[in-house]
C-alpha positions as CSV (number, residue, x, y, z in Angstrom):
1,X,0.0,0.0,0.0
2,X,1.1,3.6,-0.7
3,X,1.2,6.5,1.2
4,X,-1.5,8.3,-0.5
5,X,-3.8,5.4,0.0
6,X,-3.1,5.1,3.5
7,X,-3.5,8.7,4.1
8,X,-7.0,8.3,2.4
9,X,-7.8,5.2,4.5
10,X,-6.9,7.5,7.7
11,X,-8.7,9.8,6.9
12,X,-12.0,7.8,6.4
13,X,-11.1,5.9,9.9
14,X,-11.2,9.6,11.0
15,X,-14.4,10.6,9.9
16,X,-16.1,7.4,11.3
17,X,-14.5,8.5,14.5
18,X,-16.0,11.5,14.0
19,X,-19.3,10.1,13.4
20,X,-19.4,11.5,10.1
21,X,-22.0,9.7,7.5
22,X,-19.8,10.8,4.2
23,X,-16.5,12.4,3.3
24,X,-16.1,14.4,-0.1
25,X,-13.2,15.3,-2.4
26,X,-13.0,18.0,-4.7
27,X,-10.2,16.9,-7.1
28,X,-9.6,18.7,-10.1
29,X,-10.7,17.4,-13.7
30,X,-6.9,17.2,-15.0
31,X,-5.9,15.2,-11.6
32,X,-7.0,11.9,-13.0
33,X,-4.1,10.0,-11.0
34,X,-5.8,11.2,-7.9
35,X,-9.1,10.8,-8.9
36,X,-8.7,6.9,-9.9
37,X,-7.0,6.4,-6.4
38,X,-10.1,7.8,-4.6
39,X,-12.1,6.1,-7.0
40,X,-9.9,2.6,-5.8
41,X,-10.6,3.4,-2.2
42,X,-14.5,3.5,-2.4
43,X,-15.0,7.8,-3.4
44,X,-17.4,7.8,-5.8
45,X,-17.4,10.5,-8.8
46,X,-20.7,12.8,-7.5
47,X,-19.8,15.5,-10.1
48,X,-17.5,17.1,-12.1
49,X,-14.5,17.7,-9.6
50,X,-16.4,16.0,-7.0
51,X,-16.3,12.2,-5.1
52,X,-18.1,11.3,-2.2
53,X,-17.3,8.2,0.3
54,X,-20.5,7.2,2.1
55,X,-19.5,5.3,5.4
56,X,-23.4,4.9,6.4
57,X,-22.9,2.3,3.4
58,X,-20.1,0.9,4.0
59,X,-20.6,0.4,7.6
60,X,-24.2,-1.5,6.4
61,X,-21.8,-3.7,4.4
62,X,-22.3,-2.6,0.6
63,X,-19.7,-1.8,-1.1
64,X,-15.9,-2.0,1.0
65,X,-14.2,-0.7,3.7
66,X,-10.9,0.8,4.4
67,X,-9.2,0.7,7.1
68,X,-5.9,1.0,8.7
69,X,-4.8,-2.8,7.5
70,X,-6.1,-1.3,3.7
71,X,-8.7,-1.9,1.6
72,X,-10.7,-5.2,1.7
73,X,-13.0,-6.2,-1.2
């Protein structure tokens, strides 16, 4: 696992700490490297320059979660 994805996955681990139901991104169009790596971590593309990560969801068990050992599928 890379840094970047680990940072993502802490920051997700955050947010359910946090009691937060969804984290968004606003990553620009031309940052395609950053938007496929939130896109490998569960973000979902809401809009243009926008992902969302719903932990409500993932918590429910759709979809996958990421936590501090990684992603798991």
């Amino acid at each position: 696992m890379n840094i970047r994805k680990m940072t993502e996955s802490d920051m997700i681990e955050l947010a359910k700490e946090k009691g937060m139901d969804k984290v968004k991104a606003n990553i620009y169009s031309f940052n395609t490297q950053s938007q496929r790596m939130f896109q490998s971590v569960g973000f979902v593309k809401t809009e243009e320059e926008w992902f969302e990560y719903s932990i409500s969801e993932k918590l429910n068990g759709e979809g996958h979660s990421c936590g501090h050992g990684g992603c798991h599928h």
